[in-house]
C-alpha positions as CSV (number, residue, x, y, z in Angstrom):
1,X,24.2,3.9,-15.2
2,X,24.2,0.2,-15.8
3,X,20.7,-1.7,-14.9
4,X,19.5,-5.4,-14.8
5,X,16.4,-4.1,-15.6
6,X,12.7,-6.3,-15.8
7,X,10.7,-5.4,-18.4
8,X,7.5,-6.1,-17.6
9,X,5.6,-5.0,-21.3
10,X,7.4,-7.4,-23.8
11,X,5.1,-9.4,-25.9
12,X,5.7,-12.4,-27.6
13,X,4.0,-13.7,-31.1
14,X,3.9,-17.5,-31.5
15,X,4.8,-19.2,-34.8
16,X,1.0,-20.0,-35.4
17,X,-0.3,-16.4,-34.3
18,X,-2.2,-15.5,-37.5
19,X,-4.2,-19.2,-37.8
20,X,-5.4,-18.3,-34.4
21,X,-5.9,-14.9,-35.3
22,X,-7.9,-16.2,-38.7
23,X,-10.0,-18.4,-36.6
24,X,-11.2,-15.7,-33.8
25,X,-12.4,-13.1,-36.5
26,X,-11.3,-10.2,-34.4
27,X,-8.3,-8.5,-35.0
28,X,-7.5,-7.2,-31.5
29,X,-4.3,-4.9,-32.5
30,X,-6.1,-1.8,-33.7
31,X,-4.8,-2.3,-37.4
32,X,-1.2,-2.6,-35.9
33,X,1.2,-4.4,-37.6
34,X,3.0,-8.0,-36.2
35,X,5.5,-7.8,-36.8
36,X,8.5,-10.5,-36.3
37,X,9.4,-12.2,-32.9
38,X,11.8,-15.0,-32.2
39,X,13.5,-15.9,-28.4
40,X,17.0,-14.6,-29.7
41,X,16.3,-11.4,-31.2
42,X,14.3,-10.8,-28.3
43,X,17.7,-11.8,-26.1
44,X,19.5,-9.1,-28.1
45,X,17.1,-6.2,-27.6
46,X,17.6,-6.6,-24.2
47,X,21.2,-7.0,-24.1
48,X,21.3,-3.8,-25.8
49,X,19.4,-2.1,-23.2
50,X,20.4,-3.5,-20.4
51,X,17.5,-5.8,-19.6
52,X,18.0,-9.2,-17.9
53,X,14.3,-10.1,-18.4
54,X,11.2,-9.9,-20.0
55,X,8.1,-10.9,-18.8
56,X,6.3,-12.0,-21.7
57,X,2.4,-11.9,-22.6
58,X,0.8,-12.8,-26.3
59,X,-0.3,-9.6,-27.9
60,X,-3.4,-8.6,-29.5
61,X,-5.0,-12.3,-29.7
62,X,-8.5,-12.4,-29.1
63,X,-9.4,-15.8,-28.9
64,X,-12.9,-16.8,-30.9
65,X,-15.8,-18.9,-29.2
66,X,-15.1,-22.2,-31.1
67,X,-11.7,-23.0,-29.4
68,X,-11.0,-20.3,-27.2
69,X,-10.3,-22.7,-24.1
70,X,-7.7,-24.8,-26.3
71,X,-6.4,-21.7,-28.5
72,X,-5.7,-19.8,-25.3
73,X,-4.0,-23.0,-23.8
74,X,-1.8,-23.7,-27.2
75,X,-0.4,-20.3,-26.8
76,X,0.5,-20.4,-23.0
77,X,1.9,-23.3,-23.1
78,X,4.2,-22.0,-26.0
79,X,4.4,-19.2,-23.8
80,X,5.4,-20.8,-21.2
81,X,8.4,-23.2,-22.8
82,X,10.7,-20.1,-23.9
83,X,9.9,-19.2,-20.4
84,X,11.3,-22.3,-19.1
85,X,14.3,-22.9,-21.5
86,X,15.7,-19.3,-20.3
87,X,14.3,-18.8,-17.0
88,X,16.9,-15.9,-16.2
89,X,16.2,-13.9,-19.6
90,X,12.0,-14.4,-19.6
91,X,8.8,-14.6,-17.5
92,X,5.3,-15.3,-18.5
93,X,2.0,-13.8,-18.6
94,X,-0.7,-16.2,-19.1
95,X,-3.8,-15.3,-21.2
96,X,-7.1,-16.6,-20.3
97,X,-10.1,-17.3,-22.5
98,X,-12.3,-14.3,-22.0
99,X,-15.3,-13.9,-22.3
100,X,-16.0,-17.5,-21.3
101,X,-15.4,-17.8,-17.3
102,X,-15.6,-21.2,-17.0
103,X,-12.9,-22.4,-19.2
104,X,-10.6,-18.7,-17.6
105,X,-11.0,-20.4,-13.9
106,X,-9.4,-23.8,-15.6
107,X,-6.4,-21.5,-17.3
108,X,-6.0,-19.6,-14.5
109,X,-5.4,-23.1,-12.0
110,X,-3.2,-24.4,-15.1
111,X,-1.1,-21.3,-15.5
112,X,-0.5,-21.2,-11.9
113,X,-0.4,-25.0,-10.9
114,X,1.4,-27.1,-13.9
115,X,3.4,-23.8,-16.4
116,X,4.3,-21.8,-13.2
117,X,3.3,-18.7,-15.1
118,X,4.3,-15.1,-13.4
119,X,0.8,-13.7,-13.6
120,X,-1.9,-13.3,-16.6
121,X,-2.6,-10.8,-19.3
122,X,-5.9,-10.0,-19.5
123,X,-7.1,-7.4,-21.9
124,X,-8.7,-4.1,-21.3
125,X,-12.0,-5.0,-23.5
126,X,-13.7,-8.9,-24.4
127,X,-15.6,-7.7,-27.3
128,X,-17.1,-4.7,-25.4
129,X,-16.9,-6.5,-22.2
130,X,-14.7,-4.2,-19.3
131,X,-12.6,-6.2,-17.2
132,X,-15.1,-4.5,-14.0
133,X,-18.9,-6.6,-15.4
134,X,-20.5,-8.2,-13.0
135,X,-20.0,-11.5,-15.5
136,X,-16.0,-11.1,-15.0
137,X,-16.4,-11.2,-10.6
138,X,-15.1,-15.0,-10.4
139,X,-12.3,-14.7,-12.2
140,X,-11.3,-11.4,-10.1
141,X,-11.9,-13.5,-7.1
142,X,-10.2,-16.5,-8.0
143,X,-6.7,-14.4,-8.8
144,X,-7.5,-12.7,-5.6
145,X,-7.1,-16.1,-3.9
146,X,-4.1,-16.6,-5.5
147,X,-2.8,-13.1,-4.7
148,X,-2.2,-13.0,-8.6
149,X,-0.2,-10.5,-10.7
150,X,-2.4,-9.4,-13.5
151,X,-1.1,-7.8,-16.4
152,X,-3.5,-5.3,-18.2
153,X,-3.3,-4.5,-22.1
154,X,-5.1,-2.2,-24.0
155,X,-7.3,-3.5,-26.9
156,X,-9.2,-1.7,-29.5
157,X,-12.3,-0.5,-27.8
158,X,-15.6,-0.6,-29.1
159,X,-15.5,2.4,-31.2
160,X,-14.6,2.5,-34.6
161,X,-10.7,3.9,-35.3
162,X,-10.7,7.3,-37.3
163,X,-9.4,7.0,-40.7
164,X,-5.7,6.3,-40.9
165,X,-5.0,6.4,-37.4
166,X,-4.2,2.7,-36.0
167,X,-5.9,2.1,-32.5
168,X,-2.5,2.2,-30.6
169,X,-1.5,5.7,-31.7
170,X,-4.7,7.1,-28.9
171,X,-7.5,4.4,-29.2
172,X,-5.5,2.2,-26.9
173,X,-4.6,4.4,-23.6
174,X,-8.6,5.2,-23.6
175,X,-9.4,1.4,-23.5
176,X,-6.8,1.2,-20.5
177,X,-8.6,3.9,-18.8
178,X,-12.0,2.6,-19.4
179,X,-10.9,-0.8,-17.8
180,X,-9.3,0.4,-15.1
181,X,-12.4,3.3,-13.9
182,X,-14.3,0.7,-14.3
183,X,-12.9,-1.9,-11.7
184,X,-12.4,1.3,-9.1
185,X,-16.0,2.0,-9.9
186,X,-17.9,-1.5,-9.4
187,X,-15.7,-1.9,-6.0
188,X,-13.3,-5.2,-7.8
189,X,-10.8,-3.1,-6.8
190,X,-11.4,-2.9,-2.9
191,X,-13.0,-6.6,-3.0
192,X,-9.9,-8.5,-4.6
193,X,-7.5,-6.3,-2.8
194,X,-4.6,-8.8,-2.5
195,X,-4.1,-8.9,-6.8
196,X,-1.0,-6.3,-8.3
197,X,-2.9,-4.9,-11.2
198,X,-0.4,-3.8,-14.1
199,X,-1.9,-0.8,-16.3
200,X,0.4,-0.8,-19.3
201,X,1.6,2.4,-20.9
202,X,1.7,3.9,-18.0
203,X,-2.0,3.6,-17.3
204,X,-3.3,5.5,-20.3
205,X,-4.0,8.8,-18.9
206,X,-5.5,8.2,-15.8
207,X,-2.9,9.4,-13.9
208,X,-3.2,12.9,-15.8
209,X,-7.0,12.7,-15.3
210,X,-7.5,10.9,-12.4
211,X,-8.6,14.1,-10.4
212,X,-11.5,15.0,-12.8
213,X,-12.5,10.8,-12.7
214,X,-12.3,11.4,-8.6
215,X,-14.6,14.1,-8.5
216,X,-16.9,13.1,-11.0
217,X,-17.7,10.2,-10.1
218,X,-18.0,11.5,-6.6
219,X,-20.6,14.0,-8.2
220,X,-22.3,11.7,-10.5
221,X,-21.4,7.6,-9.9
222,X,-21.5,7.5,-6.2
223,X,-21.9,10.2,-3.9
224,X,-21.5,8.3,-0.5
225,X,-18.0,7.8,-1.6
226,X,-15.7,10.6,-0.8
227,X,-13.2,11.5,-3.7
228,X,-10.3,10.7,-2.0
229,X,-11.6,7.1,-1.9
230,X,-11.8,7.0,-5.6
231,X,-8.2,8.3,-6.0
232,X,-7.1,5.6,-3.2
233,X,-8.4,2.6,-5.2
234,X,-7.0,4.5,-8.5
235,X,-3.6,4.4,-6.9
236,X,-3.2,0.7,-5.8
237,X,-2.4,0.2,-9.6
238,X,1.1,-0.4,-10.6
239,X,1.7,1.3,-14.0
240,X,4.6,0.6,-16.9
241,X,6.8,2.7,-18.4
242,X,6.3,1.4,-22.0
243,X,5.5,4.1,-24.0
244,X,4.7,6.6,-21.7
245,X,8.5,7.4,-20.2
246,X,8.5,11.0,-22.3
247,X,9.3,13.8,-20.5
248,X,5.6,15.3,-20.5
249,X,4.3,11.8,-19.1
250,X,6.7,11.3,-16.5
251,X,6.3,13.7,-13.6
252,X,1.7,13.2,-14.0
253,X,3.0,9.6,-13.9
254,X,5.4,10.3,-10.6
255,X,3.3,12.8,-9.1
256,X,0.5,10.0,-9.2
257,X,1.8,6.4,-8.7
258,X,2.6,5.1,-5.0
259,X,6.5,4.4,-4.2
260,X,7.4,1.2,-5.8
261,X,4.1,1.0,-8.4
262,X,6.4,2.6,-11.6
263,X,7.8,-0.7,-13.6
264,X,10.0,-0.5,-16.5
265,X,8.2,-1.6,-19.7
266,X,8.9,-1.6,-23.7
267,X,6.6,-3.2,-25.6
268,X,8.9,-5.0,-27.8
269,X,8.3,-5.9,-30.4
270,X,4.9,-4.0,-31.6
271,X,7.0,-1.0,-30.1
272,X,9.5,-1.0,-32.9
273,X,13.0,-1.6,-31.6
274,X,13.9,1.7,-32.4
275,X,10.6,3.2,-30.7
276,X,11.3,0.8,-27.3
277,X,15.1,2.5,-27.3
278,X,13.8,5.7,-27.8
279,X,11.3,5.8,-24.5
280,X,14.0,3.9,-22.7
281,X,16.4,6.5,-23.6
282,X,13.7,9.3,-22.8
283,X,13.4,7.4,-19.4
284,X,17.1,7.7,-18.6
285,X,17.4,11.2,-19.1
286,X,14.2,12.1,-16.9
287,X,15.6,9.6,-13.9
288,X,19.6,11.1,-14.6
289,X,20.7,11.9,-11.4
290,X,18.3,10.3,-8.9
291,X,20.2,7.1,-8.7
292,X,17.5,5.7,-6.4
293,X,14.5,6.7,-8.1
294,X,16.2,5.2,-11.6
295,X,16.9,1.6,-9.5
296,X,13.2,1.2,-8.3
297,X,11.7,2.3,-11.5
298,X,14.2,-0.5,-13.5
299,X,14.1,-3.1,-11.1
300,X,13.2,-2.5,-7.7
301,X,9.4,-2.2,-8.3
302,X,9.3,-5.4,-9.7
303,X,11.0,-7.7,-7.7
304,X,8.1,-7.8,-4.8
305,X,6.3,-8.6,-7.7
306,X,8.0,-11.3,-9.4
307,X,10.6,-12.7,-6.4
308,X,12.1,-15.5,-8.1
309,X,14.1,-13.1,-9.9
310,X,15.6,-11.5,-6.9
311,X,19.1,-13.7,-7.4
């Protein structure tokens, strides 16, 4: 089968990523390697997987207190150019300046207003911060006015990585998890209904778990709230494919996730480009023969998403 497929986990790593990374003092990769990006060896990743676009969002940058708001603006703008030059071949995911609000509600009216941006990235964790604190509530509201696409990556959580084992091997799908209970949890969720909420890597595990979050936080968070209503909120999230197409992931993922809320991800290029082949690969062989199911996943589930790529 042949797909135009939209990638909607494929980072990109501007030319002055580590002097912004040196000045923010907080390595938000998890010990991860960068590794290498440029616009045309991007272009022929996808070719050779059939993807027509990428929607991209800057990786692992935690942006420091000094210049946060005009870090954070350098590197959407950037963002937002390859965007613009190849409007066919990429999208773009804004980041905001988290933890500061403030300066987040001027990205966000920027992103939308003057780059056009697809959505924003936000990260899971802002140095211990979960996207569902009370502190975060007008920047959940804002995007809700604007009906947003929000775009959720993993960081390294607030617990120290065991020896040897870089944050993204497991560290990572617990921070997704974390971020995503919590916004169910303080009720963001049900109170910003009209934002499509991205969990990459196909949400962690909360789709494997989700039934044990339900009920104990039914048991212990919130009794009033009846389990199903838990599992209701924990289902409006759309999810990725980017590492998490393997053949053990796939049917907790299916079995979970509403109709339409499975979008193809990579993670290129901190998924090596052998890695992102391998999953996508994985992904074709679980999806062989379900011609329908296989459409959606690649490209279907995105396009309600991210219209302008419809043609």
């Amino acid at each position: 089968m042949t797909f135009a497929r939209i990638d909607v986990h494929q980072h990109i790593i501007p030319p002055f990523w580590s002097e912004v990374r040196a000045r923010s003092g907080i390595d938000g990769s998890g010990g991860w390697h960068v590794p290498a990006w440029s616009a045309p060896t991007s272009i022929d990743f996808m070719d050779g997987l059939g993807i027509a676009t990428g929607i991209l969002s800057p990786g692992a940058i935690t942006f420091g207190d000094a210049r946060a708001a005009s870090d954070a603006r350098q590197v959407n703008e950037f963002t937002a150019g390859v965007m613009q030059a190849r409007p066919d071949r990429f999208g773009c995911f804004a980041a905001l300046p988290l933890p500061d609000v403030d300066a987040s509600l001027a990205e966000i009216a920027y992103a939308f207003d003057v780059l056009k941006a697809d959505g924003v990235v936000m990260f899971a964790n802002y140095r211990g911060m979960y996207l569902g604190d009370p502190a975060f509530a007008p920047v959940w509201d804002e995007l809700d006015r604007r009906a947003a696409v929000v775009f959720v990556h993993p960081a390294q959580p607030p617990l120290a990585m065991l020896p040897g084992i870089p944050g993204p091997v497991m560290d990572f799908p617990l921070d997704t998890v974390r971020a995503a209970v919590q916004l169910v949890v303080s009720g963001t969720i049900k109170r910003c209904a009209r934002v499509k909420i991205i969990l990459s890597h196909g949400g962690g595990f909360l789709p494997y778990a989700s039934h044990r979050i339900a009920e104990l936080s039914n048991e212990v968070v919130d009794t009033s709230r009846p389990v199903e209503d838990y599992l209701d909120d924990m289902r409006t999230f759309y999810f990725d494919t980017a590492l998490a197409s393997g053949p053990a992931a796939m049917p907790s993922l299916l079995a979970f996730a509403r109709p339409g809320h499975v979008l193809f991800g990579s993670d290129y290029p901190f998924a090596a480009p052998q890695v992102g082949t391998s999953f996508t690969r994985k992904l074709d062989a679980y999806v062989a023969g379900d011609e329908a199911l296989a459409a959606t996943i690649n490209r279907g589930s995105a396009l309600p998403l991210f219209p302008r790529l419809a043609g």
